[in-house]
C-alpha positions as a printed Julia matrix, in Angstrom:
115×3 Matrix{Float64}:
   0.0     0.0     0.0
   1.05    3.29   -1.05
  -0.07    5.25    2.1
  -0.91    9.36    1.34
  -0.24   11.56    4.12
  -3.98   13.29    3.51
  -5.59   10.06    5.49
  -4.9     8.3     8.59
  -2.82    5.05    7.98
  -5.6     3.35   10.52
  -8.24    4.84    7.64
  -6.44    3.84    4.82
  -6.34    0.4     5.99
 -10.11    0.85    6.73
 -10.26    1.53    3.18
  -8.37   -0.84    2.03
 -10.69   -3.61    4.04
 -14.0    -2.1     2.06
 -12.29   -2.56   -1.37
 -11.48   -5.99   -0.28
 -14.82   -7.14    0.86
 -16.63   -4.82   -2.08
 -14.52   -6.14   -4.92
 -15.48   -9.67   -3.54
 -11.86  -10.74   -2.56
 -13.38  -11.1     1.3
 -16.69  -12.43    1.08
 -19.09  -12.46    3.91
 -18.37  -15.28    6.45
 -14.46  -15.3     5.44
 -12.22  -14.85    8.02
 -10.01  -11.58    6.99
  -6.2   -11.51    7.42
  -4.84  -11.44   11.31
  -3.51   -8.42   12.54
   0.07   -9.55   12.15
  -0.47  -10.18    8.74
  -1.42   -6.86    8.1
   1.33   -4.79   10.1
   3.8    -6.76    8.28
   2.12   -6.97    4.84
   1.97   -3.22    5.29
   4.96   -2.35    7.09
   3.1    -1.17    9.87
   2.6    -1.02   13.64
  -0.03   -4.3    14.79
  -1.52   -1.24   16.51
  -2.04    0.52   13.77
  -3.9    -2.47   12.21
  -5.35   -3.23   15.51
  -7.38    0.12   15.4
  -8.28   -0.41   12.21
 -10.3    -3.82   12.75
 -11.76   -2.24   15.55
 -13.38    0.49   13.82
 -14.66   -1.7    10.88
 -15.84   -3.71   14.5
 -18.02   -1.02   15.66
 -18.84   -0.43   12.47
 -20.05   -3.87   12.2
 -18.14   -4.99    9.4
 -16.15   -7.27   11.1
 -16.99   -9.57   13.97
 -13.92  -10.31   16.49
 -14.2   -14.54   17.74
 -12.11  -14.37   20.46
  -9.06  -16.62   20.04
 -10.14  -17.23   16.14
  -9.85  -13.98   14.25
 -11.77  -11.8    12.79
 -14.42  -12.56   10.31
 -16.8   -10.61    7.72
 -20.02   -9.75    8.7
 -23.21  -11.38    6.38
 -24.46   -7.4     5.6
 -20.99   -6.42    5.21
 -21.06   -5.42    1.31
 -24.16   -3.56    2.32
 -23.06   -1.86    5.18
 -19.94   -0.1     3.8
 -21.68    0.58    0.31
 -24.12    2.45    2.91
 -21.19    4.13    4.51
 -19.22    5.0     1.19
 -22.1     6.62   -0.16
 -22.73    8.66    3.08
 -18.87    9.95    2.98
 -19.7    10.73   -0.99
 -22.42   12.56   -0.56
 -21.07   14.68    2.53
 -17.19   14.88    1.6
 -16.85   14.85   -2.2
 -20.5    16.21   -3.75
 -19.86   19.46   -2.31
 -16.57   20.16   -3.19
 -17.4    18.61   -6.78
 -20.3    21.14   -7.1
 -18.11   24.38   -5.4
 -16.34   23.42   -8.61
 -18.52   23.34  -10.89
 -19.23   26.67   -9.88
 -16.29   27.78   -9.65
 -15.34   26.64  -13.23
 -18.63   27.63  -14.56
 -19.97   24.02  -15.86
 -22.91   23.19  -16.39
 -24.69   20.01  -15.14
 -25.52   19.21  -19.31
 -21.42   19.9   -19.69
 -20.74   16.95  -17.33
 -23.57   14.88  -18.66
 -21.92   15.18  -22.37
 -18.45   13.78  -20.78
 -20.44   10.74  -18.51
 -21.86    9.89  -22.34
């Protein structure tokens, strides 16, 4: 992982987690990678990783089985498409319209480049 100093590492490997579940490399029910994996796979602190997991936890996108791992949730997919949306709609539509604006499009401008 190429981590950007914009973004938390502990987000970035949140995001990194939805991409694997969403593109269907994690499926609901797998177990995901153990924290070790991860801090070393990503040259990273465990606790780094560690915080991670338990945000996508609370988030319940992950389920923690004691002395097991942790595992992918069955509404997973559904979940962070729910939460990805959310951070679309209040992060990046805004700034994308301010833009627009800005730049003087027009919504039939960006509908001829979408075609």
């Amino acid at each position: 992982m190429d981590f950007k100093s914009t973004q938390t590492i502990y987000r970035q490997i949140e995001n990194w987690v939805f991409e694997q579940i969403l593109s269907g490399a994690w499926k609901p029910g797998d177990r995901a990678k153990s924290v070790r994996e991860l801090a070393v796979a990503f040259e990273v602190n465990p606790n780094t990783v560690m915080r991670s997991y338990e945000r996508l936890q609370n988030q319940e996108i992950l389920t923690n089985k004691r002395g097991i791992g942790y595992f992918v949730n069955e509404d997973a997919p559904e979940k962070i498409l729910a939460i990805r949306k959310k951070e679309f709609m209040e992060e990046e539509v805004p700034e994308f319209l301010k833009n627009m604006r800005l730049l003087g499009i027009t919504m039939e401008e960006i509908m001829a480049v979408s075609n």
